[in-house]
BAMI-487109 format. One record per residue (C-alpha): residue number from 1; residue in one letter; x, y, z. Coordinates in nm, 4 decimals, padded with zeros to 6 digits, always signed. Example, Ala and Ser with C-alpha at 12.3 -4.5 7.8 and 13.67 -1.06 7.14 Angstrom:
<recs>
{resi:1	resn:A	c1:+01.2300	c2:-00.4500	c3:+00.7800}
{resi:2	resn:S	c1:+01.3670	c2:-00.1060	c3:+00.7140}
</recs>
This chain:
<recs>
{resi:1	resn:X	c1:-02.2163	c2:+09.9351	c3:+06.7466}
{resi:2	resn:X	c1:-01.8844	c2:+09.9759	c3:+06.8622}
{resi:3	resn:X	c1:-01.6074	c2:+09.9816	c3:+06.6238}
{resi:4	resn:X	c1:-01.4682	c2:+09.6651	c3:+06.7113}
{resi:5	resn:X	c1:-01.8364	c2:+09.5850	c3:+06.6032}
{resi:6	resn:X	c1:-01.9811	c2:+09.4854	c3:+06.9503}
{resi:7	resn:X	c1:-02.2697	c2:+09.6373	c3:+07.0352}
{resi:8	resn:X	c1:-02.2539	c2:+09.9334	c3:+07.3016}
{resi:9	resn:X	c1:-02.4907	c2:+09.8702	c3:+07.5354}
{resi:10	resn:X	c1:-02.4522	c2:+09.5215	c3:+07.6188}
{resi:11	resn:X	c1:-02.6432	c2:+09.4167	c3:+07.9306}
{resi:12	resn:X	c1:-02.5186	c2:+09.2131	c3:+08.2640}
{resi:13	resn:X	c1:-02.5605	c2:+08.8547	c3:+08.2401}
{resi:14	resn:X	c1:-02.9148	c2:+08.7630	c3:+08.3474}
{resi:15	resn:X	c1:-02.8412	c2:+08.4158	c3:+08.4887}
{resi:16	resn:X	c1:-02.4735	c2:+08.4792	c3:+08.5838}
{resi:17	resn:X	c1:-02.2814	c2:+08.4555	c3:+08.9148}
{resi:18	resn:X	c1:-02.2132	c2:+08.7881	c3:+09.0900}
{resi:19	resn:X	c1:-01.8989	c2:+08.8413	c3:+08.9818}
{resi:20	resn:X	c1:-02.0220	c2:+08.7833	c3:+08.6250}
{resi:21	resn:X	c1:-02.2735	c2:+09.0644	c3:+08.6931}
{resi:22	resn:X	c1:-02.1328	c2:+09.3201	c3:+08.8741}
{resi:23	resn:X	c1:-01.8177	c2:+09.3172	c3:+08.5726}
{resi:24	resn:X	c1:-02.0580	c2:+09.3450	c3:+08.2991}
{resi:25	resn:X	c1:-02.2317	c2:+09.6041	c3:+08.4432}
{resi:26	resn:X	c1:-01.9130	c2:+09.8106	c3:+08.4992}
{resi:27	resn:X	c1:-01.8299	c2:+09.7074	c3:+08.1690}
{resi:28	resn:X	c1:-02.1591	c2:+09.8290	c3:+08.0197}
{resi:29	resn:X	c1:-02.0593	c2:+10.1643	c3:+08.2412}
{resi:30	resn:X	c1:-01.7380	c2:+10.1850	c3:+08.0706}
{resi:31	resn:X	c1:-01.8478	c2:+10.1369	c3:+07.6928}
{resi:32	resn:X	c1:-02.1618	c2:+10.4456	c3:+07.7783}
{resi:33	resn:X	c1:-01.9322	c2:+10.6992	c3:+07.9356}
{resi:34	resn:X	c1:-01.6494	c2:+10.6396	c3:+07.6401}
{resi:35	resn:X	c1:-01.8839	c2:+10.6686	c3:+07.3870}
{resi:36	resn:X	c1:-02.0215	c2:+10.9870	c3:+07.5239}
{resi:37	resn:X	c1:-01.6713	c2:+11.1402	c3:+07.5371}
{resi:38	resn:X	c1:-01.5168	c2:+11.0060	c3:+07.1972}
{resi:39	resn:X	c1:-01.4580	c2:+11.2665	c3:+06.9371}
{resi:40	resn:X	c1:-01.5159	c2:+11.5374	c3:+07.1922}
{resi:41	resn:X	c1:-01.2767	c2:+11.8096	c3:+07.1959}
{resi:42	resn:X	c1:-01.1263	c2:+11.9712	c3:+07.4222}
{resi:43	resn:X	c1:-01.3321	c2:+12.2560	c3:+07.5094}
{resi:44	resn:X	c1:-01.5960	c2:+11.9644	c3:+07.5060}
{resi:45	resn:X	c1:-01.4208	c2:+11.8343	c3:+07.7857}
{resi:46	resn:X	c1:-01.4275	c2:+12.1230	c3:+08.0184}
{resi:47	resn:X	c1:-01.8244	c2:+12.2360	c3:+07.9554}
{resi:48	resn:X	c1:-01.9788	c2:+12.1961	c3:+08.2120}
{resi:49	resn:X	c1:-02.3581	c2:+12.2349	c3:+08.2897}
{resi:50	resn:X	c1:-02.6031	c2:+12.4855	c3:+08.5712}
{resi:51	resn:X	c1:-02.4747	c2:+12.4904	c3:+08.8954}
{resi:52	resn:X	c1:-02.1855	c2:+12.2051	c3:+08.8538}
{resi:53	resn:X	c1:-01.8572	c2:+12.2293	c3:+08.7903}
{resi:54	resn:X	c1:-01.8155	c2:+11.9022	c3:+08.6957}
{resi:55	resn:X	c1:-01.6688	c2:+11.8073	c3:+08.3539}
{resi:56	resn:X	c1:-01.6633	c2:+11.5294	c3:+08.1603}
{resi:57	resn:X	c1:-01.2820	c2:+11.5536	c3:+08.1287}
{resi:58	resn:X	c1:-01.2931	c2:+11.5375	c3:+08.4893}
{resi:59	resn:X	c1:-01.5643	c2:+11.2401	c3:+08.5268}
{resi:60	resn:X	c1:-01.2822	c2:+11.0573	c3:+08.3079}
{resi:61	resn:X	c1:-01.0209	c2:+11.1069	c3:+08.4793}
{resi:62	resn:X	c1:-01.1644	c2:+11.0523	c3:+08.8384}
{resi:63	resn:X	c1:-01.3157	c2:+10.7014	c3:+08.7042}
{resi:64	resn:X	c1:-00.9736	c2:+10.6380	c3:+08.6020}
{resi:65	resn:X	c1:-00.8586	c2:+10.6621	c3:+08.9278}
{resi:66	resn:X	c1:-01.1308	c2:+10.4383	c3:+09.1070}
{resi:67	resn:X	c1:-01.0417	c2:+10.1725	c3:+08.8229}
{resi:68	resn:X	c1:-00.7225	c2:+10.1807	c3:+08.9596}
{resi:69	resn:X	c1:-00.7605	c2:+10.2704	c3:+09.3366}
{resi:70	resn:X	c1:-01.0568	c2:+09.9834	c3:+09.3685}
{resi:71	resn:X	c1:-00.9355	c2:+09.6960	c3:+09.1211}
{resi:72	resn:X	c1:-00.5491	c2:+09.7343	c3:+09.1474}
{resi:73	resn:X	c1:-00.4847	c2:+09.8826	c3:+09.4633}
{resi:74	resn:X	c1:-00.7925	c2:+09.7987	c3:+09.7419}
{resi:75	resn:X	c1:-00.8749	c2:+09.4380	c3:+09.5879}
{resi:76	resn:X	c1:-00.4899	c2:+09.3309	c3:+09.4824}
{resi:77	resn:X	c1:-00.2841	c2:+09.5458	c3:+09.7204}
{resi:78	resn:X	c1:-00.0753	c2:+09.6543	c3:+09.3972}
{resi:79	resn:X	c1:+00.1112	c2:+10.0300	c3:+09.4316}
{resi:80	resn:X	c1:-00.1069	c2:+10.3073	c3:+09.2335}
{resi:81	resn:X	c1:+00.0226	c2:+10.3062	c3:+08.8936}
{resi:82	resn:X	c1:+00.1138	c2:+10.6721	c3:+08.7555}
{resi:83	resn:X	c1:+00.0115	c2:+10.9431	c3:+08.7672}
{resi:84	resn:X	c1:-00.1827	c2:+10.8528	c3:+09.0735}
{resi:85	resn:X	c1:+00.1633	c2:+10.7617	c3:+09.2622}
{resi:86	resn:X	c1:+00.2992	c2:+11.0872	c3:+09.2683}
{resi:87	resn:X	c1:+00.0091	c2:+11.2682	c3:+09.4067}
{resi:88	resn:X	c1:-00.0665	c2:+11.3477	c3:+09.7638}
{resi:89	resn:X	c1:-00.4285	c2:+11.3236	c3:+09.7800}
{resi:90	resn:X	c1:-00.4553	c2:+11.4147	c3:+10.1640}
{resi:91	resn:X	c1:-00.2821	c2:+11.7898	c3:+10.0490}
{resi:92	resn:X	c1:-00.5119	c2:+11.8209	c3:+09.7415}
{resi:93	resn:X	c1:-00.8156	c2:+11.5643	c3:+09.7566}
{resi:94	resn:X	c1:-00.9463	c2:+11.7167	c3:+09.4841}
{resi:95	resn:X	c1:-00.6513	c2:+11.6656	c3:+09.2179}
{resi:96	resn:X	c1:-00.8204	c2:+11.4599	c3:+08.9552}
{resi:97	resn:X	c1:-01.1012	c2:+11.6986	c3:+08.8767}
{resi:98	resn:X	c1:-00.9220	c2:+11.9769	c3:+08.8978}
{resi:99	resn:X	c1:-00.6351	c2:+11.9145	c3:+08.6801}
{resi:100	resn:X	c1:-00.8339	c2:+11.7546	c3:+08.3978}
{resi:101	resn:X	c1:-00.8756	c2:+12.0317	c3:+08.2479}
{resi:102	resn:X	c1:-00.4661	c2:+12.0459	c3:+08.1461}
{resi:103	resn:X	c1:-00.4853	c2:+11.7388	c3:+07.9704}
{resi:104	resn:X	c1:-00.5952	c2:+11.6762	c3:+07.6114}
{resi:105	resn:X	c1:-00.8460	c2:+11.4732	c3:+07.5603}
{resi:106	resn:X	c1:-00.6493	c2:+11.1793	c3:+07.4020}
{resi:107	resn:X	c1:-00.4714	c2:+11.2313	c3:+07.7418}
{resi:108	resn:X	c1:-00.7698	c2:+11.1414	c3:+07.9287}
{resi:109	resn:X	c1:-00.9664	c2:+10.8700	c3:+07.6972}
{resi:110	resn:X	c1:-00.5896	c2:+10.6667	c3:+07.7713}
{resi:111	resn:X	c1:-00.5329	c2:+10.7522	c3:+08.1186}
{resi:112	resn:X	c1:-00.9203	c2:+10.6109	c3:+08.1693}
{resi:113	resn:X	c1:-00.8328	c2:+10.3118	c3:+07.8578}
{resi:114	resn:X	c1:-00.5168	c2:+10.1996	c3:+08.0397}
{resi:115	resn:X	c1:-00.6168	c2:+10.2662	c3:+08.3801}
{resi:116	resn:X	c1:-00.9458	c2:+09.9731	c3:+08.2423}
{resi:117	resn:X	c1:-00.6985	c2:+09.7358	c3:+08.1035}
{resi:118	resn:X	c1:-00.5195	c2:+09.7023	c3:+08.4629}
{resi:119	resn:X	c1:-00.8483	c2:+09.6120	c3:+08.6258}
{resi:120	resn:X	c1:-00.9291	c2:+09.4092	c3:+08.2984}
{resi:121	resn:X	c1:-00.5682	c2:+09.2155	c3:+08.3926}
{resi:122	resn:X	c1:-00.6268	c2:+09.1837	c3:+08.7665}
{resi:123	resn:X	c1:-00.9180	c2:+09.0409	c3:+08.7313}
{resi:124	resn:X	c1:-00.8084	c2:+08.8011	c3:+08.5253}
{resi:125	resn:X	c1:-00.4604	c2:+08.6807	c3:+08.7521}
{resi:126	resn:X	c1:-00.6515	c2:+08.6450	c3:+09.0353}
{resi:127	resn:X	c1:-01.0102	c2:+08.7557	c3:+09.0347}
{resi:128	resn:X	c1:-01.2555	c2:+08.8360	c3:+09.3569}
{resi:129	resn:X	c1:-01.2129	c2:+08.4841	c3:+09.4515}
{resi:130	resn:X	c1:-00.8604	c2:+08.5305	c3:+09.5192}
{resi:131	resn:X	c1:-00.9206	c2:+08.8108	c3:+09.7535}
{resi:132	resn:X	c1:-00.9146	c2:+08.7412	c3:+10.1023}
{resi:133	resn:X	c1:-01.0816	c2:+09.0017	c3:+10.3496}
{resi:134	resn:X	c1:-00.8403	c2:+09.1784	c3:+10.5488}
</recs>
């Protein structure tokens, strides 16, 4: 259990619509990869495992930024929310992963917590069904 007391592995509706499904399984994504990272410090961010240099600090902050690049940006056409907006991606692609590892973690559990709540919001205004394609 969570400590809001819902359960953390909640499943994807079985009989729901696909919108219904595809947000509860991000959600489900969300609740695993926060509970894997909560109470970690900060050299528990940076470890990373064999041949990757991937860290969880990193993971964190890079899903942050897909929360926000997919479900504020692509879907709603909204301008990228900081810290995204001052970055120039096409100079350093790479910018999310690599700086992780100068943020705390309580940086990075927000950045990925607030970065949720947007889509959370979005979804809510106007949801897929408001989208048009391009």
């Amino acid at each position: 259990m969570s400590e809001n007391d819902e359960p953390l592995l909640v499943e994807p509706p079985v009989a729901g619509n696909e919108a219904d499904t595809l947000v509860g399984s991000l959600e489900r994504q969300r609740r695993t990869l926060a509970w894997k990272c909560s109470g970690l410090d900060a050299p528990g961010m940076r470890a990373t495992t064999a041949a990757s240099s991937m860290t969880l600090g990193g993971l964190l902050k890079h899903l942050a930024l897909v929360e926000d690049d997919m479900l504020s940006h692509k879907l709603f056409g909204r301008p990228p929310s900081p810290p995204w907006d001052a970055v120039d991606f096409d100079a350093d692609p790479e910018w999310e992963w690599r700086t992780a590892a100068e943020d705390t973690p309580g940086q990075l559990m927000a950045l990925g917590e607030e970065a949720v709540a947007r889509s959370r919001a979005n979804l809510r205004r106007g949801g897929p069904a408001a989208v048009t394609p391009s």
